[in-house]
C-alpha positions as CSV (number, residue, x, y, z in Angstrom):
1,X,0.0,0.0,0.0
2,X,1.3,3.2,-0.5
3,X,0.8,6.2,2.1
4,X,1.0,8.8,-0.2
5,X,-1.8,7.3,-2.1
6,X,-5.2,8.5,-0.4
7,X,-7.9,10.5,-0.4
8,X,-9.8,11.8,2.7
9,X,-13.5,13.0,1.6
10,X,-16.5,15.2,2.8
11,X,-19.1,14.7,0.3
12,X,-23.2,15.1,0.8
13,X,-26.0,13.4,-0.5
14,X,-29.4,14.8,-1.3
15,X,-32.3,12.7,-0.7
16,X,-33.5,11.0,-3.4
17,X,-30.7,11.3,-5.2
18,X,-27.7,8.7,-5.7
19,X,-24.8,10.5,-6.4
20,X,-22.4,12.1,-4.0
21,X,-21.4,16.4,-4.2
22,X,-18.1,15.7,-3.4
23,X,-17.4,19.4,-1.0
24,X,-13.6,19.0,-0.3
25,X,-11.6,16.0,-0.7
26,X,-7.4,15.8,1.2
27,X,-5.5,13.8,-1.4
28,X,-2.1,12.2,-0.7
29,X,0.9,13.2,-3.1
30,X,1.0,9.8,-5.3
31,X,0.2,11.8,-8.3
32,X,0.2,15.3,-10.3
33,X,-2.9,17.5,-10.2
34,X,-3.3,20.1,-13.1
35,X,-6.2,22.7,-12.8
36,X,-7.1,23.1,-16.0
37,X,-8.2,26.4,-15.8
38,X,-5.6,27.9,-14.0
39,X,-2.8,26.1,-15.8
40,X,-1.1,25.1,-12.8
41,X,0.2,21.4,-12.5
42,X,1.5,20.0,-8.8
43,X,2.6,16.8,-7.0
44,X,2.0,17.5,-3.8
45,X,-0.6,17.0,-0.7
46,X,-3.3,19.1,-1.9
47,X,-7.7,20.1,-1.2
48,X,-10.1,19.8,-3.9
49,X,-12.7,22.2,-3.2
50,X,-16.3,22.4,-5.0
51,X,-16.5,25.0,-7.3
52,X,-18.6,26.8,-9.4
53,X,-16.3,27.7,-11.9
54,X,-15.0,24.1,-12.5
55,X,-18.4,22.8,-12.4
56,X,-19.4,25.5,-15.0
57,X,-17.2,24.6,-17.4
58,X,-18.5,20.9,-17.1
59,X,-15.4,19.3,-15.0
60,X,-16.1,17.4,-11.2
61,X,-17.1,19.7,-9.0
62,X,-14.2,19.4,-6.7
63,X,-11.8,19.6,-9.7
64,X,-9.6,22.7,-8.3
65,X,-7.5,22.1,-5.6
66,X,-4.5,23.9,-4.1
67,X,-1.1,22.4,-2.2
68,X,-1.6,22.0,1.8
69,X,1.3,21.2,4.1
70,X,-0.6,21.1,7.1
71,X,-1.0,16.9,6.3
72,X,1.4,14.6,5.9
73,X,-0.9,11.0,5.5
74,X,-4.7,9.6,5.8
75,X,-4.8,10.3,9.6
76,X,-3.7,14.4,9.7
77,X,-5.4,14.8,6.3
78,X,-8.5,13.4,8.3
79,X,-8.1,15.7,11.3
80,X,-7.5,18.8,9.0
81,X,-10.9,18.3,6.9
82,X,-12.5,17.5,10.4
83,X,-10.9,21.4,11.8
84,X,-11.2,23.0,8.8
85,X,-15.1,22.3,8.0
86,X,-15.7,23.4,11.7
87,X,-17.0,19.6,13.1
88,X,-15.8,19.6,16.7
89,X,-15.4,15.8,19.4
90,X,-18.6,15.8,21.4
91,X,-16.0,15.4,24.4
92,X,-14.2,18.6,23.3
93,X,-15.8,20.6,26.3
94,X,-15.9,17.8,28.8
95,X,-14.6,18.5,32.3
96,X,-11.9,15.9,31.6
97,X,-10.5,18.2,28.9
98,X,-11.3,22.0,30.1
99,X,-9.8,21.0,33.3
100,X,-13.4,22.8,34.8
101,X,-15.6,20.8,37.6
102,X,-17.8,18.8,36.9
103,X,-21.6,20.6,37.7
């Protein structure tokens, strides 16, 4: 298996419909990325994000993407989509973490 080769994904699904909007997606660095509109071609850790633009000119809807260093594999590519689209551990404000007393 390689550990550059993955692809950590936050997609919805409207009911009714069966097809994923794929929102962002954290892809390892196992291969180049070009956006086409831009012109710019990469191999590096980089986020797709959904776009109107790519999706206007009939490409995937996460098509652009730009190089992130904040990830280095599956498991920090995971925690950064998880930070960055503002979900947050139910036991994030526990006692047991906020050091406050228990009520």
């Amino acid at each position: 298996m390689n550990r550059f080769d993955f692809s950590a994904i936050l997609g919805y699904q409207m009911p009714g419909i069966n097809k994923i909007f794929r929102l962002r997606r954290y892809n390892g660095r196992s291969h180049f990325h070009t956006n086409t509109i831009e012109g710019e071609t990469f191999r590096d850790f980089h986020i797709h994000v959904a776009t109107a633009r790519y999706q206007n000119i009939c490409s995937k809807e996460d098509h652009f993407a730009v190089v992130d260093a904040r990830y280095a594999d599956l498991d920090s590519a995971v925690d950064c989509l998880l930070k960055d689209c503002g979900f947050r551990s139910p036991i994030e404000n526990s006692p047991i973490f906020t050091g406050q007393p228990i009520p």
